[in-house]
C-alpha positions as CSV (number, residue, x, y, z in Angstrom):
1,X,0.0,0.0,0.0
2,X,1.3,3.8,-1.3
3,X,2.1,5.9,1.8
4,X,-0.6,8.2,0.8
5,X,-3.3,6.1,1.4
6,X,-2.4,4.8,4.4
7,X,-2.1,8.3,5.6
8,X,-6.0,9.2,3.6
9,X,-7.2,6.1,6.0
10,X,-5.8,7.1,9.1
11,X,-7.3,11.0,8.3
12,X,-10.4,9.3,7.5
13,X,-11.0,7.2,10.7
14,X,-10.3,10.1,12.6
15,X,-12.8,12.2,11.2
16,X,-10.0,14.9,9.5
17,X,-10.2,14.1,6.2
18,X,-11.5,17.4,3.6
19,X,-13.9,16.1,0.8
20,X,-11.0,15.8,-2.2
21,X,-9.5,13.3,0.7
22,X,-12.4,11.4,1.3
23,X,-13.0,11.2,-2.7
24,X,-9.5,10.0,-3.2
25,X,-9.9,7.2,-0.8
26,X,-13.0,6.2,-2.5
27,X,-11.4,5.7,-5.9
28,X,-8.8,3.7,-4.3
29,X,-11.3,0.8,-2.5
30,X,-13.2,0.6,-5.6
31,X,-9.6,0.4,-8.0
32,X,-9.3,-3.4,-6.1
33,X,-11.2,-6.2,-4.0
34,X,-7.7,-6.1,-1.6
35,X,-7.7,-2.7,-1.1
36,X,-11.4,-2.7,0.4
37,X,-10.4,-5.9,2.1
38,X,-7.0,-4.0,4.2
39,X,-9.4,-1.5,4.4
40,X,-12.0,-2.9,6.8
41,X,-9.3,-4.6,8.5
42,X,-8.3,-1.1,9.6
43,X,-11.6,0.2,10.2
44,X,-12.2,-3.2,12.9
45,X,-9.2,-2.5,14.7
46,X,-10.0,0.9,15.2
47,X,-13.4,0.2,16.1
48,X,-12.3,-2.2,18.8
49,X,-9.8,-0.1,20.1
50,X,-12.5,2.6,20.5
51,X,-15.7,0.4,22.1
52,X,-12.5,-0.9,24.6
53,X,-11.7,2.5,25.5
54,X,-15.6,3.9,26.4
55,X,-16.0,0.7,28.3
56,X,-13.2,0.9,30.7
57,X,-11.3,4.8,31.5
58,X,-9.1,4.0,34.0
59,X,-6.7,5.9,35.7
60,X,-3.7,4.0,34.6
61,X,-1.1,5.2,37.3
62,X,-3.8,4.4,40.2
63,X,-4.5,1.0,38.6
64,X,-1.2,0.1,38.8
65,X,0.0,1.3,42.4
66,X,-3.1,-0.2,43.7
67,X,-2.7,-3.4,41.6
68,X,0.9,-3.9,43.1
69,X,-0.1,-3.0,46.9
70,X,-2.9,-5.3,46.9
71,X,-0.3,-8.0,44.9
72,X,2.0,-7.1,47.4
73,X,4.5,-5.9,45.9
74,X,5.1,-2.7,48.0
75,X,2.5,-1.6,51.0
76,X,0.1,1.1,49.9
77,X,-0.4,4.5,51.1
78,X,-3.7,4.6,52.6
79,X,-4.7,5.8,56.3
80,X,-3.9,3.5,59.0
81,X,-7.1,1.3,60.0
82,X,-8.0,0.6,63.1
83,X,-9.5,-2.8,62.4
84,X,-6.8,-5.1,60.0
85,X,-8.6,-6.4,56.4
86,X,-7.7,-9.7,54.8
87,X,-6.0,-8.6,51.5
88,X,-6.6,-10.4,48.3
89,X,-3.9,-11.4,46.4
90,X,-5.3,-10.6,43.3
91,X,-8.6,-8.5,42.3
92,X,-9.8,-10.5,38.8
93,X,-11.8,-7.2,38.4
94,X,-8.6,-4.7,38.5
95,X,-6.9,-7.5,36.5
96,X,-9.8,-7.4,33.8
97,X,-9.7,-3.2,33.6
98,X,-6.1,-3.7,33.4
99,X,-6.1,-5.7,30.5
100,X,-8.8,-4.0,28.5
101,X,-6.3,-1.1,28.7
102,X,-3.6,-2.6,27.5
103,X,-5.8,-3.7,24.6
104,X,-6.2,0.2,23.7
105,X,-3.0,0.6,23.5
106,X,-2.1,-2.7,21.9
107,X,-5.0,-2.0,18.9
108,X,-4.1,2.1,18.7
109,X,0.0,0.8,18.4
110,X,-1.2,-2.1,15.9
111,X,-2.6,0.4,13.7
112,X,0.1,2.9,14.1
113,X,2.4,0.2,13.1
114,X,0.0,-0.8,10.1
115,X,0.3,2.7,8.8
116,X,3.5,3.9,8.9
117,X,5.7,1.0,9.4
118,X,7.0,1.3,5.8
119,X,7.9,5.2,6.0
120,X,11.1,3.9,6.8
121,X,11.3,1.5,3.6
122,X,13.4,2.8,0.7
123,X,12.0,3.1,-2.2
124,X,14.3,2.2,-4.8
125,X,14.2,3.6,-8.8
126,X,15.9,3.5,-12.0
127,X,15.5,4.8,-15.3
128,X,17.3,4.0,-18.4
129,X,17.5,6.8,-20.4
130,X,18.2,6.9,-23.9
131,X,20.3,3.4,-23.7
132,X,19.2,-0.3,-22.0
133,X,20.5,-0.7,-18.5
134,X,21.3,-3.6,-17.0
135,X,20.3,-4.2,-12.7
136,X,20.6,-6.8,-10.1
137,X,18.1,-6.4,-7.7
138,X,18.4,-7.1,-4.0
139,X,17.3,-10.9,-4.2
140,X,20.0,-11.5,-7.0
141,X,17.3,-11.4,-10.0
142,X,18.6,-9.4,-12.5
143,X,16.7,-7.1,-14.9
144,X,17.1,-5.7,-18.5
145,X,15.7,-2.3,-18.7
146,X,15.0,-1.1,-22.4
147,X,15.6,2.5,-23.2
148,X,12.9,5.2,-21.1
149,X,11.9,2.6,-19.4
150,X,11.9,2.8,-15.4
151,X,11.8,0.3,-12.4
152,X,10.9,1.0,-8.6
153,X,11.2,-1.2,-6.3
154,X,11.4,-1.4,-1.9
155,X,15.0,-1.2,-0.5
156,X,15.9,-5.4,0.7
157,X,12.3,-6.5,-0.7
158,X,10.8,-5.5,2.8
159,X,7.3,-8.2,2.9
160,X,5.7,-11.1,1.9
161,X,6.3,-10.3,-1.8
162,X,8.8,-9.2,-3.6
163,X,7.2,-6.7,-5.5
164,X,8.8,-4.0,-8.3
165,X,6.8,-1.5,-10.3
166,X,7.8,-1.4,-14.2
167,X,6.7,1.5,-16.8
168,X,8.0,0.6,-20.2
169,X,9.7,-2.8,-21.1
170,X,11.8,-5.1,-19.2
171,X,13.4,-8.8,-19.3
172,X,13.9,-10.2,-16.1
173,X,15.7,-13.4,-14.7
174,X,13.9,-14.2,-11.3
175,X,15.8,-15.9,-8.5
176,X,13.6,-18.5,-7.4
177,X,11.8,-18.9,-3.8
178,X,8.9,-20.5,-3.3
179,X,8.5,-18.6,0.0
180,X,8.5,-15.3,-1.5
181,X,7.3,-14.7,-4.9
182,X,7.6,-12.2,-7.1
183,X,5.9,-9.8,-8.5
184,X,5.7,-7.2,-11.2
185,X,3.2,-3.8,-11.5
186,X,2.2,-2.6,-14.5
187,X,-0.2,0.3,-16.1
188,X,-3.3,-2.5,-16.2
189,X,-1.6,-6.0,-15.5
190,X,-0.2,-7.8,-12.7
191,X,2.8,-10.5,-13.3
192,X,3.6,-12.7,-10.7
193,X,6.1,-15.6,-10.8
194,X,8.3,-17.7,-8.1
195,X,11.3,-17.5,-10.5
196,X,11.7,-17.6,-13.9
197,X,12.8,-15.6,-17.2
198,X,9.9,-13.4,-18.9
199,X,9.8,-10.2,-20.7
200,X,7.3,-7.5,-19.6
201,X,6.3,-4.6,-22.0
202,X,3.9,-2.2,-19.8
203,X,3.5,1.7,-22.3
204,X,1.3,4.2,-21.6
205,X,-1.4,3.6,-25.4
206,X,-0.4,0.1,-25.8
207,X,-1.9,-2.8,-24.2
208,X,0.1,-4.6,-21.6
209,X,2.2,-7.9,-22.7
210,X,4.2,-10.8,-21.1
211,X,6.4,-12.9,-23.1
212,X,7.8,-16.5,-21.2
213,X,11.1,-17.9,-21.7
214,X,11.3,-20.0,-19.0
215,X,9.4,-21.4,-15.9
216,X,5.3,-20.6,-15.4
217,X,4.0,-16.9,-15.1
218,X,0.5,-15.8,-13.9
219,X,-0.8,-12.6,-15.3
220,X,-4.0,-10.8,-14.2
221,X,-5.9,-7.9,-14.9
222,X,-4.9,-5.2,-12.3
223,X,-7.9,-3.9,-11.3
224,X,-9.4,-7.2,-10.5
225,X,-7.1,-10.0,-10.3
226,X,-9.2,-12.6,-10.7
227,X,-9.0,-12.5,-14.1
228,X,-6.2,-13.8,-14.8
229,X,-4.1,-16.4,-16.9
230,X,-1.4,-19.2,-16.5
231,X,1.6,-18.9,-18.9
232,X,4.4,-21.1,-19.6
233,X,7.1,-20.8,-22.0
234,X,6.8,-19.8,-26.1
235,X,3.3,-18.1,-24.7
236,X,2.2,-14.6,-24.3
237,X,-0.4,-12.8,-22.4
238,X,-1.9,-9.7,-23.0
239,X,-4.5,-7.2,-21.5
240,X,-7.3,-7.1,-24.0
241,X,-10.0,-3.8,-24.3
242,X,-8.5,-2.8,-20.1
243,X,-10.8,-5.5,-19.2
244,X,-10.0,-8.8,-19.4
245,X,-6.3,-10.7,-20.6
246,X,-6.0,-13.7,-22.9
247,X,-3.1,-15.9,-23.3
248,X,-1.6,-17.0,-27.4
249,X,1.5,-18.4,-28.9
250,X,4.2,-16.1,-29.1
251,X,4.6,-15.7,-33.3
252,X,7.0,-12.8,-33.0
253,X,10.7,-14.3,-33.3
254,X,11.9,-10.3,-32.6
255,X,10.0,-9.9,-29.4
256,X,13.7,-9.7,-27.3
257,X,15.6,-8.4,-30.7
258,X,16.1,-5.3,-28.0
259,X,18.3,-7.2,-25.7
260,X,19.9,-9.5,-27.7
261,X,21.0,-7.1,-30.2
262,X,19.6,-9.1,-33.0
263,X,17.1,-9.1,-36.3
264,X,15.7,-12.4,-37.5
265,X,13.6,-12.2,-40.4
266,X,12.6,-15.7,-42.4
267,X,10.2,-15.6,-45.2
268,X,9.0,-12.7,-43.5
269,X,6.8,-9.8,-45.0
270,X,8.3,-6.3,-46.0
271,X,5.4,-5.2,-43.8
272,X,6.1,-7.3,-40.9
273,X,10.1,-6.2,-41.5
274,X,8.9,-2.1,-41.4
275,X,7.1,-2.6,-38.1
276,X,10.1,-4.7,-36.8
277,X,12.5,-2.3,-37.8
278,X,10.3,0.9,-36.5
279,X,9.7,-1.0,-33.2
280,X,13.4,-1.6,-32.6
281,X,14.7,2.1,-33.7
282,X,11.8,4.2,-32.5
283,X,11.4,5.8,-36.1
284,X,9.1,5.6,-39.1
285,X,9.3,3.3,-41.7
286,X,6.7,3.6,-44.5
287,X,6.2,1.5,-47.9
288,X,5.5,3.9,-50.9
289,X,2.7,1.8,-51.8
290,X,0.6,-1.1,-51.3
291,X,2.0,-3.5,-53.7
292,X,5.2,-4.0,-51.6
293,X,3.4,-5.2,-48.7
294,X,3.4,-8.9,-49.1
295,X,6.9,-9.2,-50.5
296,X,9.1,-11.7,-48.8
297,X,12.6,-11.0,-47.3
298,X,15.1,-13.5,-45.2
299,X,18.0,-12.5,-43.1
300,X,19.9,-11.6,-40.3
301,X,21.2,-9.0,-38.3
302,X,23.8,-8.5,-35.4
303,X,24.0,-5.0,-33.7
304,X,22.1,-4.0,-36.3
305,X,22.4,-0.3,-37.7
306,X,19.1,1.0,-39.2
307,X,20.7,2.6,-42.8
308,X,22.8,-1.6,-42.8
309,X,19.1,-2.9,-42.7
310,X,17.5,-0.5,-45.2
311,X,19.8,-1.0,-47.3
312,X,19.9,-5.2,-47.7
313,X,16.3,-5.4,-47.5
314,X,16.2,-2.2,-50.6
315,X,19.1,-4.4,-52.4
316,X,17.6,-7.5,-52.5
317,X,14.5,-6.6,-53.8
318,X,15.2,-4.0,-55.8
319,X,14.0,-1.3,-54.0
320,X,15.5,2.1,-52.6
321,X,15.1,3.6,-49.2
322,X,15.2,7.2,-48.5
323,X,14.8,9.5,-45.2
324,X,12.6,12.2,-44.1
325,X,11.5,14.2,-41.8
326,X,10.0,11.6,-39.9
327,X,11.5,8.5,-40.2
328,X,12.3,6.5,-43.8
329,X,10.0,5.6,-47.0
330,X,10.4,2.1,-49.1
331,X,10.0,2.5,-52.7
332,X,9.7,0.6,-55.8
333,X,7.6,-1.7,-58.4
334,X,6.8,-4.2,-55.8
335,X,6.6,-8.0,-56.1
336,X,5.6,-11.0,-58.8
């Protein structure tokens, strides 16, 4: 849970929150069935702590001389009697108001601790830049950022989970504990794994996608996880219409072509080439007309160089390549 909602709940049960407040915190139970759920587990140890507290109002201090005079622990200050009293060694009832107080304090610390116990976890974050970056996170996984893309995770993966929040496109190579699983946040979909290899490709316009290497992945719908899908390796999931994911073969031989440094195209379209080629330089690549959409080109590329591709693809099929203002245009005849 963010810091900022545990603080909009804590305003709320005391009564402080402004109306913008208490709207924010309304969005936030009805984003996910957990959050309403850690919600109302808040608002019954409140409530506890608060019926405890009208019920019993004792003077602490005087509780506890009396309790330990009558325990006999140390004699207590009263006026000398003149007729001696059999002393109880223990009054259940003092005992009983003695505990109910401790259970105030025990709920009021509870919550405390519920709400702010991770203001002193680091938040940890990295962004790529203009160039992939390579991390190791605190468990030993490591992670491929692609270029703009960022990462945020908690300092020592503080928790049950070990959770990291992704916004662009990442490979990563999870350690594996079955104790502890991990878990990754994106715009609208929620990865979860124990440890495996997958890549994760979370933009702001595009739907989110997972792509297995290696091991089984779940991924679910964010906003309600129940939707949801088991992957295993050579599948893909993907969030379809921000309501629902569905799981296919992946049919993309390109789909880690930004890690690996590498182009593989086999019998492959000149279409399906310009949308390779745009995807994995960020720039336009346009066919002059429609004729050269279904031609056929083969080949291979190591650290490939945009103007080395253009040009092999425009030799062998006798076409030429030329660049504008926004990106490159494919011309010529097209194919028999």
């Amino acid at each position: 849970m963010e810091r900022e909602h545990q603080e909009l709940i804590l305003k709320h049960l005391r009564k402080e929150s402004s109306g913008f407040e208490e709207q924010l915190l309304s969005e936030w139970l009805q984003e996910n069935p957990s959050n309403r759920k850690e919600f109302e587990e808040y608002v019954r140890t409140w409530d506890f702590s608060a019926r405890a507290k009208v019920d019993f109002e004792p003077d602490v201090d005087a509780a506890w001389m009396k309790f330990k005079a009558k325990a006999g622990f140390e004699p207590q200050q009263t006026v000398p009697q003149k007729e001696a009293k059999v002393v109880k060694l223990f009054d259940y009832n003092l005992i009983l108001k003695a505990a109910a107080v401790l259970l105030v304090f025990a709920g009021i610390s509870y919550l405390s601790m519920k709400l702010f116990n991770q203001k002193e976890i680091q938040e940890m974050s990295f962004a790529a830049g203009n160039e992939k970056r390579e991390l190791q996170l605190p468990d030993s996984s490591k992670v491929w950022l692609n270029a703009h893309s960022k990462i945020s995770y908690a300092k020592d993966f503080k928790g049950d989970i070990r959770k990291v929040k992704l916004e662009g496109e990442a490979f990563f190579e999870v350690k594996r504990n079955v104790e502890k699983p991990f878990r990754v946040e994106g715009l609208s979909s929620i990865t979860q794994v124990l440890g495996t290899s997958f890549n994760v490709k979370t933009i702001v316009g595009q739907a989110d996608e997972v792509e297995v290497v290696t091991g089984k992945v779940s991924f679910a719908l964010k906003k309600n996880e129940t939707k949801k899908v088991i992957l295993t390796p050579g599948m893909k999931g993907r969030v379809e219409n921000n309501s629902n994911v569905v799981s296919e073969k992946i049919d993309n031989p390109n789909f880690l072509a930004w890690k690996q440094e590498k182009l593989v195209f086999e019998n492959s379209t000149l279409e399906e080439v310009a949308s390779t080629v745009e995807a994995y330089f960020g720039t336009n690549v346009e066919l002059a007309n429609s004729e050269l959409v279904n031609c056929r080109f083969t080949g291979t590329f190591e650290k490939p160089k945009i103007q080395e591709v253009l040009d092999v693809v425009s030799e062998s099929m006798s076409l030429s390549s030329k660049k504008d203002g926004n990106g490159y245009i494919l011309e010529g005849s097209g194919c028999q």
